[in-house]
C-alpha positions as CSV (number, residue, x, y, z in Angstrom):
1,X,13.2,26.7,-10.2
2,X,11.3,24.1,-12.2
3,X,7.6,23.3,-10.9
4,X,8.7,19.6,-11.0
5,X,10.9,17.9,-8.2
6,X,14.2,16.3,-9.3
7,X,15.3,12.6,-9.0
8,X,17.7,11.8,-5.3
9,X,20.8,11.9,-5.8
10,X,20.8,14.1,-9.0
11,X,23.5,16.9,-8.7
12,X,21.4,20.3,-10.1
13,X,23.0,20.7,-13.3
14,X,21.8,17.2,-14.6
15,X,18.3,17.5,-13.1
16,X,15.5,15.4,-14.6
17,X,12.3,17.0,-14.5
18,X,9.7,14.5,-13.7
19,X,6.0,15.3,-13.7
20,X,4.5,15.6,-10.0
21,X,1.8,13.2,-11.4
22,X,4.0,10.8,-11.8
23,X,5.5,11.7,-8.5
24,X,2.1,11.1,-6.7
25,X,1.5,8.1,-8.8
26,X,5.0,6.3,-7.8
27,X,4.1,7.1,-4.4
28,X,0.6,5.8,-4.2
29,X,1.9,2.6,-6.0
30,X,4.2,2.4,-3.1
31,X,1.9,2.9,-0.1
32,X,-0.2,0.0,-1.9
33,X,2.6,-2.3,-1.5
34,X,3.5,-1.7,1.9
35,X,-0.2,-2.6,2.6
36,X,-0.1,-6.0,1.0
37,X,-3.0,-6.3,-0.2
38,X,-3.3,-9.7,-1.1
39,X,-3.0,-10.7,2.7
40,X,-5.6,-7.9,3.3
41,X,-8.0,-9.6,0.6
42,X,-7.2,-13.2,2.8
43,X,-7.8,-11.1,5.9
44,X,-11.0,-9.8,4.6
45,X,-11.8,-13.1,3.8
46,X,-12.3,-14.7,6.8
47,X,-14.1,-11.4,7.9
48,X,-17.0,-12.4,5.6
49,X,-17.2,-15.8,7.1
50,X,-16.9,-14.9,10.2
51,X,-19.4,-12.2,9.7
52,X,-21.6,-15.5,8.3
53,X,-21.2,-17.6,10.5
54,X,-22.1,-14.5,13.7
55,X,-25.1,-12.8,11.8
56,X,-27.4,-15.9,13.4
57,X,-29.2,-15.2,10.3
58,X,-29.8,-11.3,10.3
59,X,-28.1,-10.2,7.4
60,X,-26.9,-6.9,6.9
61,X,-25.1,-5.8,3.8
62,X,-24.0,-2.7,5.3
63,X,-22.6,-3.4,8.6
64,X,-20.6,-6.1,6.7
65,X,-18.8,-3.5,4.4
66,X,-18.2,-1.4,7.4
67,X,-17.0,-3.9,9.0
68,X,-14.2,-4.8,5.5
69,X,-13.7,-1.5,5.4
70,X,-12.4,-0.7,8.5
71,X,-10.7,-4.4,9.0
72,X,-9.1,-3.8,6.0
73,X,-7.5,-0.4,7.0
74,X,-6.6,-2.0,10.3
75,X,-5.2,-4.7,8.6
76,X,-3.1,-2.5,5.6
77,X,-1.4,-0.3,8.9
78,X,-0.2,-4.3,10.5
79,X,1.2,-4.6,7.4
80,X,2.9,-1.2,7.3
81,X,4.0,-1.4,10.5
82,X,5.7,-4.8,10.0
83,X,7.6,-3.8,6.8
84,X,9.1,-0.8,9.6
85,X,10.2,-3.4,11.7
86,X,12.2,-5.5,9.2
87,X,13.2,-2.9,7.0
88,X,16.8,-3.5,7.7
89,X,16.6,-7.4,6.9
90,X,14.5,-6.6,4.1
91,X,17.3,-4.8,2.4
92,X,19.3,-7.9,2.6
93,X,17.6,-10.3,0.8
94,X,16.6,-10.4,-2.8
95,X,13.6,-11.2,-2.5
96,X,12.9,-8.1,-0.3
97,X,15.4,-5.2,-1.2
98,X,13.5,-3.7,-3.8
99,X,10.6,-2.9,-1.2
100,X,9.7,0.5,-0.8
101,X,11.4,1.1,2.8
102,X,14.6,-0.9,1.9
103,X,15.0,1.4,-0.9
104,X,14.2,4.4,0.2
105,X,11.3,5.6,-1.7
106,X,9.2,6.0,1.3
107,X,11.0,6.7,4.9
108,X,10.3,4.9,8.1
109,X,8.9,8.0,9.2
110,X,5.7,8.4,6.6
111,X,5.1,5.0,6.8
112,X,4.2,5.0,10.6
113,X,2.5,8.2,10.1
114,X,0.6,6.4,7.3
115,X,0.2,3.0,9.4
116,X,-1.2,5.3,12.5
117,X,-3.7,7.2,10.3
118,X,-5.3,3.7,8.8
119,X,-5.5,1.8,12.4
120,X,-6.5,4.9,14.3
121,X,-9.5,5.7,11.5
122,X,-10.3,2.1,11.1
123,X,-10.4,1.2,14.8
124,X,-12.8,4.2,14.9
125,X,-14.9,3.5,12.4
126,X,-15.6,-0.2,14.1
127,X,-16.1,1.1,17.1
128,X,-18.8,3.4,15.1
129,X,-20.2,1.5,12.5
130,X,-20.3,-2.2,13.7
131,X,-19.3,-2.6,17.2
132,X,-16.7,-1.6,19.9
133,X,-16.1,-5.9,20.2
134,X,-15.2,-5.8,16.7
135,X,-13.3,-3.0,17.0
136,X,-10.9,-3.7,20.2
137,X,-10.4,-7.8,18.9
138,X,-9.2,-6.0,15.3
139,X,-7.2,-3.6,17.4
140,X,-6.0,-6.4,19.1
141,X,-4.1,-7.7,16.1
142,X,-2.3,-4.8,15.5
C-alpha cells in the first residue's frame, strides 16, 4: 500500500500517488476559503475602530490583538457555518459551485467541526483576554 492517498474516484489500478504535502496543502487552502477572509479583514476592521473610538483614550496594543484575534476566529467559523447552510444552492450557481463544500473537497461534517473549534476558542479567548461583553456581543453574531 503506497504511503500516499489516492485521488476520489480513482479505481486502484490507475491510482495517482499524490504527496500528503500536497494533500495537507490543498486542504489548508480550502479551510482558508471557507473562512473568507476578505470579509474577516472588513470585520476586523471595524474592530479597530470600534476598539478607537471605546479605549476613551487608554490604549492598549495588546488587548486590541486579542481582541482581532479572537473576533477574527469568531468571525472565520460565521463564515464556515454559512457556506454549510447554502451548500446545496451553492452547487448551483457558477459563481459558487467550485466552493470547497459544493465540491466535495471538504464535507459538511469537518467544516462544522472546524466552525465549532474557531467560535468555541475564540469566544473563550474574549471572554479571557479582553472582556466577557466583548465576548457574548461577538458570540452574538454567530
Amino acid at each position: 500500500m503506497s504511503q500516499y492517498p489516492t485521488q476520489p474516484g480513482s479505481s486502484p489500478a490507475k491510482a495517482i500517488a499524490i504527496p500528503a504535502e500536497n494533500v495537507w496543502r490543498a486542504k489548508l487552502t480550502d479551510y482558508i476559503e471557507l473562512a473568507k477572509l476578505r470579509i474577516s479583514v472588513m470585520v476586523l476592521a471595524t474592530v479597530v475602530v470600534g476598539y478607537l473610538l471605546g479605549s476613551r483614550g487608554e490604549f492598549n496594543i495588546i488587548v486590541l490583538l486579542q481582541a482581532l484575534w479572537g473576533v477574527g476566529l469568531v468571525a472565520a467559523a460565521s463564515s464556515m457555518l454559512n457556506q454549510v447552510l447554502e451548500r446545496r444552492t451553492d452547487a448551483l450557481m457558477p459563481r459558487t459551485q467550485n466552493r470547497p463544500l459544493p465540491t466535495g473537497r471538504v464535507t459538511s461534517l469537518e467544516t462544522i467541526l472546524f466552525a465549532s473549534v474557531c467560535g468555541i476558542y475564540g469566544t473563550l479567548h474574549l471572554m479571557m483576554f479582553v472582556n466577557p461583553l466583548t465576548a457574548f456581543l461577538t458570540l452574538s453574531t454567530l
